[in-house]
ROKE-771359 format. One record per residue: residue in three letters; x, y, z of N, C-alpha, C, O in turn; residue number from 1. Coordinates in nm, 2 decimals. Atoms other than C-alpha are relative to their C-alpha. Example, Ala and Ser with C-alpha at 12.3 -4.5 7.8 and 13.67 -1.06 7.14 Angstrom:
<rs>
[ALA,[0.09,-0.12,0.00],[1.23,-0.45,0.78],[0.09,0.12,0.00],[0.19,0.12,0.07],1] [SER,[-0.09,-0.11,0.00],[1.37,-0.11,0.71],[-0.08,0.11,0.08],[-0.03,0.22,0.09],2] 
</rs>
This chain:
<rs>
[UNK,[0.01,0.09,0.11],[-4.73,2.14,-0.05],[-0.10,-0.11,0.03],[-0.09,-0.18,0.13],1] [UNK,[0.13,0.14,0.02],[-5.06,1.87,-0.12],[0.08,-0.10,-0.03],[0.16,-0.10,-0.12],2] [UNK,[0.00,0.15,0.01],[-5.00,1.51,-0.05],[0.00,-0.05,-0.09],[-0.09,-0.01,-0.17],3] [UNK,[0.03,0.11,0.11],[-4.97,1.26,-0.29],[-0.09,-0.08,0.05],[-0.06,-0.16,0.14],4] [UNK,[0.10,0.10,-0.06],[-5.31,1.09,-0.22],[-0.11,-0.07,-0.09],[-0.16,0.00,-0.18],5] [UNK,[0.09,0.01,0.10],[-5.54,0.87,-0.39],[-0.07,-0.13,0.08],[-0.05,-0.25,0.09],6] [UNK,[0.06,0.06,-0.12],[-5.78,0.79,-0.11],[-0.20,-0.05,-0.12],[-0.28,0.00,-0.20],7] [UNK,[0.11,0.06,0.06],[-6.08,0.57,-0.23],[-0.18,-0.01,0.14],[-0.17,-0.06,0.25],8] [UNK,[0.02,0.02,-0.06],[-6.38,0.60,-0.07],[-0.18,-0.09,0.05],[-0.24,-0.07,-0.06],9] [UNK,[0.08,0.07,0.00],[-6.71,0.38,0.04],[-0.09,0.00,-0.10],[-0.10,-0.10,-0.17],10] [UNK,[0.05,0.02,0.13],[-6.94,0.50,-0.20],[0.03,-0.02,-0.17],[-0.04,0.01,-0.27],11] [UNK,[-0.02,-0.01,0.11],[-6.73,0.44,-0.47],[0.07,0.10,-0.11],[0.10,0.09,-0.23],12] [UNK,[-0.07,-0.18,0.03],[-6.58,0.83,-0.52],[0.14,-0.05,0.08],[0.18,-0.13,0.17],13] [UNK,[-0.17,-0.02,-0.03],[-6.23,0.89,-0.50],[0.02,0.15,0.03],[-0.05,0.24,-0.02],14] [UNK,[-0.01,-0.12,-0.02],[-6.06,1.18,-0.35],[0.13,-0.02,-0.03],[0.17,-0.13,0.00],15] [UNK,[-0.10,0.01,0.07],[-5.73,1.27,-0.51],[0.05,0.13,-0.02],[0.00,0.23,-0.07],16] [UNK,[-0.06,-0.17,-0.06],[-5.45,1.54,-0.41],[0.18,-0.03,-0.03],[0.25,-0.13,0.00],17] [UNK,[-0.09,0.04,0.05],[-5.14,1.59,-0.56],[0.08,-0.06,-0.14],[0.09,0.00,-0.25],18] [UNK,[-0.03,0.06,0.14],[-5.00,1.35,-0.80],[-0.11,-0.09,-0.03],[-0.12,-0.14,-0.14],19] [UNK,[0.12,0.11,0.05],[-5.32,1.13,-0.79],[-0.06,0.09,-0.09],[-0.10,0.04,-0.19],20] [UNK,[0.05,-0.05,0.12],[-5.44,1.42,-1.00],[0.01,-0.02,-0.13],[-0.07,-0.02,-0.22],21] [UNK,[-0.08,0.05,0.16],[-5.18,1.34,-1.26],[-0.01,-0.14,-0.03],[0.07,-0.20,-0.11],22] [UNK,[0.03,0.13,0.00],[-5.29,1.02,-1.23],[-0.13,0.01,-0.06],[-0.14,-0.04,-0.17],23] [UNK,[0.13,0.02,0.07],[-5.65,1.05,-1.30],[0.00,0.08,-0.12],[-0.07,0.05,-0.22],24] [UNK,[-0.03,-0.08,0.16],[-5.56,1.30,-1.57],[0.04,-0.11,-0.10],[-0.02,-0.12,-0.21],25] [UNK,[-0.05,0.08,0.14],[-5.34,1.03,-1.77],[-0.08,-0.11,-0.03],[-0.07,-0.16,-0.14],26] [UNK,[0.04,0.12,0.03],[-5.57,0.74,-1.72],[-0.16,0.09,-0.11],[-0.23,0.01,-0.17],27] [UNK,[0.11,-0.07,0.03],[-5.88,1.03,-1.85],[0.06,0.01,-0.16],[-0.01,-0.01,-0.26],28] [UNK,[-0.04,-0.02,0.13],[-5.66,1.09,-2.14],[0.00,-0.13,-0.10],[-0.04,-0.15,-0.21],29] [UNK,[0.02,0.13,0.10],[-5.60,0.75,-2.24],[-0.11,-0.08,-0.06],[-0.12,-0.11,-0.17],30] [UNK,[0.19,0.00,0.03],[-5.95,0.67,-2.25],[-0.03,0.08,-0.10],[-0.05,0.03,-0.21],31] [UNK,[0.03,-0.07,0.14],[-6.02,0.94,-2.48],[0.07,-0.01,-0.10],[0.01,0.01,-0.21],32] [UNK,[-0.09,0.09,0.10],[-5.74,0.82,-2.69],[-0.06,-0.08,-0.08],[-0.07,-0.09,-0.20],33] [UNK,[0.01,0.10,0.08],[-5.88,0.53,-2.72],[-0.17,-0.02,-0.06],[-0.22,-0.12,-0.11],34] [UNK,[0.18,-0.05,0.06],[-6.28,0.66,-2.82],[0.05,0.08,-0.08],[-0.02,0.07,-0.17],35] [UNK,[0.02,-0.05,0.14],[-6.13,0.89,-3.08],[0.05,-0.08,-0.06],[0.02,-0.06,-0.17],36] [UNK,[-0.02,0.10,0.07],[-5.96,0.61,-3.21],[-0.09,-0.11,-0.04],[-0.08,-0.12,-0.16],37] [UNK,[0.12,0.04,0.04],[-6.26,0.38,-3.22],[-0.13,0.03,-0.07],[-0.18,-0.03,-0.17],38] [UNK,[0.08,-0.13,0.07],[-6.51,0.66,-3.29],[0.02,0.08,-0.09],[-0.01,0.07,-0.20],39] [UNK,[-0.02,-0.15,0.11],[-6.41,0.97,-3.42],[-0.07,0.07,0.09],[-0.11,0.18,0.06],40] [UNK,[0.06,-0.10,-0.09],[-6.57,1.08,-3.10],[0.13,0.05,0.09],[0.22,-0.01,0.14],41] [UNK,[-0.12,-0.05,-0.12],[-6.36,1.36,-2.91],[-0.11,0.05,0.09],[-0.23,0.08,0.07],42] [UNK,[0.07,0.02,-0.08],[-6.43,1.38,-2.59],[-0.03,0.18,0.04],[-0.08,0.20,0.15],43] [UNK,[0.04,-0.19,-0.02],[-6.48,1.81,-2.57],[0.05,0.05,-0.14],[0.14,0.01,-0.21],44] [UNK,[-0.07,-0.06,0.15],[-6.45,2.03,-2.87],[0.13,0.04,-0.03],[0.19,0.03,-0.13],45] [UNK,[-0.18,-0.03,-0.04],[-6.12,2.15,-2.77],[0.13,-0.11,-0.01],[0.25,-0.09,-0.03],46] [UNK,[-0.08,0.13,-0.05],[-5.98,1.76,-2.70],[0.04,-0.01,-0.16],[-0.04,-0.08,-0.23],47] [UNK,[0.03,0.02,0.14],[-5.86,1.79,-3.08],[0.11,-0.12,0.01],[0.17,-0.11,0.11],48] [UNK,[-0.05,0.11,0.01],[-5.67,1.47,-3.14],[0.16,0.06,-0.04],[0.26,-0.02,-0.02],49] [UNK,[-0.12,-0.04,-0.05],[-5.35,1.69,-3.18],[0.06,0.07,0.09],[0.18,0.09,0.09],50] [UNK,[0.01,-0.05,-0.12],[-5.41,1.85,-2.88],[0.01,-0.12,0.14],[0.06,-0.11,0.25],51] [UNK,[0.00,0.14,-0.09],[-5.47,1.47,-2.69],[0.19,-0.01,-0.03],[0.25,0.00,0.07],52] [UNK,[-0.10,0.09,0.03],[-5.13,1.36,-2.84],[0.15,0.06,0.06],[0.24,0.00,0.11],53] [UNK,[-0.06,-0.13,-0.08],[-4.94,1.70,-2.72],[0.00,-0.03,0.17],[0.09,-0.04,0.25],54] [UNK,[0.02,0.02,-0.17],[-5.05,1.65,-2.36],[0.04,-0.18,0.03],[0.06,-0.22,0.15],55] [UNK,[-0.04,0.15,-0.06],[-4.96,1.26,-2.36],[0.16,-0.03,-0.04],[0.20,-0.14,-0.01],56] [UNK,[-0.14,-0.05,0.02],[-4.58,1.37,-2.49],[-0.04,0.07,0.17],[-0.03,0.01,0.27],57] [UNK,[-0.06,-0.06,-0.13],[-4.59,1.62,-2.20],[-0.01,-0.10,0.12],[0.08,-0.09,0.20],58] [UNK,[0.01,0.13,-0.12],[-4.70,1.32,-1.94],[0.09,-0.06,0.02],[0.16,-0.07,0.12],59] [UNK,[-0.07,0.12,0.00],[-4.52,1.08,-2.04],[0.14,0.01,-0.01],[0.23,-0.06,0.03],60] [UNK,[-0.13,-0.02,0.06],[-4.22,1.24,-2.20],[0.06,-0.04,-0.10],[0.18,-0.02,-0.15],61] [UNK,[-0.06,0.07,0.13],[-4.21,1.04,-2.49],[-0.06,0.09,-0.12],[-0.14,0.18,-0.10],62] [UNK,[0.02,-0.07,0.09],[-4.23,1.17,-2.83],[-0.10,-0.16,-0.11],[-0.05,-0.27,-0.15],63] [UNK,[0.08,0.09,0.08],[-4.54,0.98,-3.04],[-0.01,0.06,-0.16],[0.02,0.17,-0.20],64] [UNK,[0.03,-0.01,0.15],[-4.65,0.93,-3.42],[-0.12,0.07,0.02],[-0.19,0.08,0.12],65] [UNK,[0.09,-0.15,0.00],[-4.87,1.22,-3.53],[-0.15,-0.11,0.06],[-0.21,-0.09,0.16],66] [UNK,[0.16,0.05,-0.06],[-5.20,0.95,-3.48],[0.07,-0.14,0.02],[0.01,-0.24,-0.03],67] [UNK,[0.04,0.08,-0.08],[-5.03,0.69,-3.28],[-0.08,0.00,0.15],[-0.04,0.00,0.27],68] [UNK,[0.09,-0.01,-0.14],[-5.34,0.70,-3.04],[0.05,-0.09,0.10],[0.12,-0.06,0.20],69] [UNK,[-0.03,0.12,-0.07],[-5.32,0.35,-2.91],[0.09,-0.03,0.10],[0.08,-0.08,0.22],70] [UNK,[-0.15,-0.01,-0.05],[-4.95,0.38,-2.85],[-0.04,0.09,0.14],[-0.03,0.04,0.26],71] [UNK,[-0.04,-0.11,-0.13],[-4.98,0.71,-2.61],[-0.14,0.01,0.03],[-0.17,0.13,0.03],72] [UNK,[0.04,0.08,-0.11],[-5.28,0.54,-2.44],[0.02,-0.11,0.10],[-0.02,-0.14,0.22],73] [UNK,[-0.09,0.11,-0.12],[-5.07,0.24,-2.34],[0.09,0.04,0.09],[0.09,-0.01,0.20],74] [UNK,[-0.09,-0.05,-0.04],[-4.80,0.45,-2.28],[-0.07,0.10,0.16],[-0.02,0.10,0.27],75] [UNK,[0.06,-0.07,-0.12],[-5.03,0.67,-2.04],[-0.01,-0.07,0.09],[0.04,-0.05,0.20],76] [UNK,[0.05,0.10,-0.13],[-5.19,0.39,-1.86],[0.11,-0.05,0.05],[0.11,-0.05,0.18],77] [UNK,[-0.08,0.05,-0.09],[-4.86,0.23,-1.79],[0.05,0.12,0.11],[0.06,0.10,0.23],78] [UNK,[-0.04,-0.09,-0.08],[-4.73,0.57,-1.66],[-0.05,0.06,0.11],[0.00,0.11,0.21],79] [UNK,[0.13,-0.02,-0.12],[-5.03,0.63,-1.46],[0.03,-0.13,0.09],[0.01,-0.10,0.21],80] [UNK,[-0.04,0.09,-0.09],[-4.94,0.29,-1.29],[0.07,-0.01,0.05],[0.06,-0.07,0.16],81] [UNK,[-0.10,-0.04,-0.13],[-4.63,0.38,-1.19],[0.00,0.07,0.08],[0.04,0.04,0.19],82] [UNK,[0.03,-0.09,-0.09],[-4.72,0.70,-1.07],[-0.07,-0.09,0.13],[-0.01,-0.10,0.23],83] [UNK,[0.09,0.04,-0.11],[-4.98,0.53,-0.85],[0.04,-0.11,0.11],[0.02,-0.14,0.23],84] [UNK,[-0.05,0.13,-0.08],[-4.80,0.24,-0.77],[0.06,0.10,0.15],[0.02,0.09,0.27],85] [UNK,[-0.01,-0.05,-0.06],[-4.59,0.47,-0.62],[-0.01,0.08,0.13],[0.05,0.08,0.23],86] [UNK,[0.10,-0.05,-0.12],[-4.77,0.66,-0.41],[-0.06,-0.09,0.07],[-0.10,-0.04,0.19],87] [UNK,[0.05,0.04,-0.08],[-4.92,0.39,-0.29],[0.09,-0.09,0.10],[0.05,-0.13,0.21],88] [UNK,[-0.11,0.02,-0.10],[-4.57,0.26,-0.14],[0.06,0.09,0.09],[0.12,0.06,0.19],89] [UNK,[-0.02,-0.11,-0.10],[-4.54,0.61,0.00],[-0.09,-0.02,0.11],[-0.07,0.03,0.22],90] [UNK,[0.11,0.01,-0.14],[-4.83,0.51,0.25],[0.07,-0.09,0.08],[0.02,-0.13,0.19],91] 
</rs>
């Protein structure tokens, strides 16, 4: 089983194993949340804005409004902070 790791390193790159994956996943998601909400830009042709909202229910576990973006980007980022926090009390 891969480490929970979310090792930072000099130049600026991160290496990330584990749950830091699902970490940089939710904070990637919320981000793009929050550009097709500003924009109308999705971030891949595929990223369809009910496809974003589906994957930030399965993260998070909450059940969101068909286009609350906003929401299940806050919701990610805080989730992604506990995750990390996390892990970073496991060191």
């Amino acid at each position: 089983m891969a480490s929970d790791e979310i090792t930072m390193l000099d130049g600026g790159g991160m290496v990330l194993t584990g749950r830091g994956i699902d970490v940089f996943r939710a904070r990637a998601l919320a981000q793009s949340l929050i550009v097709y909400k500003t924009t109308g830009m999705k971030m891949t042709r595929g990223a369809t804005p009910k496809y974003m909202m589906t994957l930030a229910s399965q993260i998070t576990g909450k059940k969101f409004a068909a286009r609350d973006y906003l929401g299940a980007s806050t919701a990610l980022t805080k989730w992604a902070d506990e995750v990390s926090n996390s892990i970073r009390n496991k060191e």
